[in-house]
C-alpha positions as CSV (number, residue, x, y, z in Angstrom):
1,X,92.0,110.4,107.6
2,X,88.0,110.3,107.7
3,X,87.1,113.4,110.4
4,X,83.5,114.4,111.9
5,X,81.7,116.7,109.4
6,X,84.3,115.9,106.3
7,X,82.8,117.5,102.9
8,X,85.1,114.2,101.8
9,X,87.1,116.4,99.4
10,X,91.2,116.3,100.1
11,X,92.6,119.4,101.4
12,X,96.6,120.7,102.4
13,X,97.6,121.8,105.7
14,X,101.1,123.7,104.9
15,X,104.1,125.0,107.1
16,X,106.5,127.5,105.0
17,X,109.6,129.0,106.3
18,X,109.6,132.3,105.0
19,X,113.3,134.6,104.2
20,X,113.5,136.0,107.3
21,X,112.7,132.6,109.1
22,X,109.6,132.6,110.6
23,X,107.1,130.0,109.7
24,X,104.1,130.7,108.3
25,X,101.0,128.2,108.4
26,X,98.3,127.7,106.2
27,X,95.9,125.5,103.8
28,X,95.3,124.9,100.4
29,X,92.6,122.7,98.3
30,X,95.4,122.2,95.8
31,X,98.6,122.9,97.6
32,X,100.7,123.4,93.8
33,X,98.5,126.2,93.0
34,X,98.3,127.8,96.3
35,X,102.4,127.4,96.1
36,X,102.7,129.1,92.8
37,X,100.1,132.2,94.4
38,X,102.7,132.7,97.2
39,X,105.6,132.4,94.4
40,X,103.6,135.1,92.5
41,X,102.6,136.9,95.2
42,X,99.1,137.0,94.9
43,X,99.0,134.6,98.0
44,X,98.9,135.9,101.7
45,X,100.3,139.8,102.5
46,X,102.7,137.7,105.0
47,X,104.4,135.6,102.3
48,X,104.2,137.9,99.9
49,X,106.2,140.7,102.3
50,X,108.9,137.8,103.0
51,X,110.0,136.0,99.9
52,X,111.6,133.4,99.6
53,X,110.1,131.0,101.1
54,X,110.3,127.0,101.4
55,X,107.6,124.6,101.7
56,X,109.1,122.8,105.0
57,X,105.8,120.7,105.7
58,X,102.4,119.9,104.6
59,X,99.9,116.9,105.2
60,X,96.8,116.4,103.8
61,X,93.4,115.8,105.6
62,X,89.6,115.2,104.1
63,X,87.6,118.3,104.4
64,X,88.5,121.6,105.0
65,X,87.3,121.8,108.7
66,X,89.7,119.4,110.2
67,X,92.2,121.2,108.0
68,X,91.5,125.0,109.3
69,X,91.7,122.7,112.7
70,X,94.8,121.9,112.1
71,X,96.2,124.8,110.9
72,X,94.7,127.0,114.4
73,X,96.5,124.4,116.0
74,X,100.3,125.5,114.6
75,X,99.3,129.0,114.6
76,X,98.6,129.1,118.2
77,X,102.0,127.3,118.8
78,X,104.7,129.6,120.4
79,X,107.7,129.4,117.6
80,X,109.6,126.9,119.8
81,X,106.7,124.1,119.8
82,X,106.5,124.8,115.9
83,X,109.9,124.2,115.5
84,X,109.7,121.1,117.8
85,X,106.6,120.2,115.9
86,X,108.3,120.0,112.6
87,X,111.8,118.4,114.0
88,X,109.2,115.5,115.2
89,X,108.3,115.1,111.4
90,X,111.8,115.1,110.0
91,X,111.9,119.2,109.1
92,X,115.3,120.8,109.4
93,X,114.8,124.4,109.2
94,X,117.7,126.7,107.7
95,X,119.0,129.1,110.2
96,X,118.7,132.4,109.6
């Protein structure tokens, strides 16, 4: 997926569903080490509050504009259109 403005380098946009079951929405250059600085967490104060999480969703996009794009996009989704979001892509999220 070429976008307007693409630095042409692959980037990660991520959706995690975090232990008390609110999704969290991010992006990564490399989505295995960004995974292992949640696991450890060195990652976001969010995730790190919240463990365990599960990596529900990602997708990958050239250039990290159309991924921060992207990844405004879920944020600024009420939890009910996330949720719909991720159904629409085959995600069944554990109930908490």
């Amino acid at each position: 997926m070429q976008s307007e403005g693409s630095d042409g380098s692959l980037w990660y946009v991520y959706v995690l569903q975090l232990s008390d079951g609110s999704l969290y929405a991010g992006i990564a250059k490399s989505l295995e080490s960004r995974m292992r600085d949640h696991r450890e967490g060195t990652g976001s104060k969010c995730v790190r509050s919240k463990r365990p999480f599960k990596l529900v969703w990602h997708y990958s996009v050239l250039g990290r504009s159309p991924a921060l794009k992207i990844e405004a996009w879920i944020k600024k989704q009420p939890r009910v259109a996330k949720v719909e979001f991720l159904s629409k892509h085959g995600v069944r999220l554990e109930e908490k």
